[in-house]
C-alpha positions as CSV (number, residue, x, y, z in Angstrom):
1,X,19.2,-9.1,10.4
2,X,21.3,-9.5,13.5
3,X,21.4,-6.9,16.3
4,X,24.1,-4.3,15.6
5,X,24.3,-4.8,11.5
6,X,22.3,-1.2,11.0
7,X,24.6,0.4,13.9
8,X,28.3,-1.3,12.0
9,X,26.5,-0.6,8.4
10,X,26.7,3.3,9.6
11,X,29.9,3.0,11.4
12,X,31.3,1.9,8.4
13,X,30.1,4.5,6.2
14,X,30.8,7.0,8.4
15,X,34.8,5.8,8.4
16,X,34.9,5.3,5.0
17,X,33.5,8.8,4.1
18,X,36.2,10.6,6.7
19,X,38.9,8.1,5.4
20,X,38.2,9.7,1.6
21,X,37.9,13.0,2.7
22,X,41.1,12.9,4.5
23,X,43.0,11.7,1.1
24,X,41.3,13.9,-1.0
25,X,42.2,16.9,1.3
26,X,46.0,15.4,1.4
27,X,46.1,15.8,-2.4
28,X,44.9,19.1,-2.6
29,X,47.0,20.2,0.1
30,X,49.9,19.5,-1.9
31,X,49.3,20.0,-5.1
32,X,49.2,23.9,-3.7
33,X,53.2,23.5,-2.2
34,X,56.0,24.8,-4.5
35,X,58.7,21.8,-5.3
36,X,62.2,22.8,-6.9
37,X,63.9,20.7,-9.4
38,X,65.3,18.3,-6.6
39,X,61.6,17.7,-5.0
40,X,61.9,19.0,-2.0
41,X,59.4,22.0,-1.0
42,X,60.1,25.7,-1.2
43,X,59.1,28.4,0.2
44,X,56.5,30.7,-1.1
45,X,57.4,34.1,-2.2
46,X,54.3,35.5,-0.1
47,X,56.2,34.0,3.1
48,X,59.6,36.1,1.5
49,X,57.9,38.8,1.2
50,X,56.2,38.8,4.6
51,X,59.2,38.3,6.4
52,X,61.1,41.4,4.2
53,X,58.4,43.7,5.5
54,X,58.5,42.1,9.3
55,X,62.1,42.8,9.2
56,X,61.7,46.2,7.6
57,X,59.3,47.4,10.5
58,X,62.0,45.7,13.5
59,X,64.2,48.3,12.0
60,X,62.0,50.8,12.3
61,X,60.5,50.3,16.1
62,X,64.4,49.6,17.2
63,X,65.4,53.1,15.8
């Protein structure tokens, strides 16, 4: 063996490993995102419902 295959061999592996878990975390990430009928994303009704009950406590610090 040449010096450096063991050191590329690892480098290799190493990129290749990050490389799939960057795709598989891609999928997953969007497989959890809400699409209408049209395919573009919506927003979650926890997000709705958050910003209902941010806005109900601005009114009730401003009176």
């Amino acid at each position: 063996m040449k010096q450096g295959t063991f050191e590329l061999i690892v480098f290799a592996l190493i990129f290749f490993s990050l490389q799939f878990w960057w795709i598989r975390m891609t999928i997953k990430n969007g497989r959890n995102v809400e699409v209408d009928k049209w395919g573009i994303k919506t927003t979650s009704k926890k997000l709705n419902e958050l910003d209902k009950a941010k806005q109900d406590l601005e009114k009730l610090f401003r009176s």
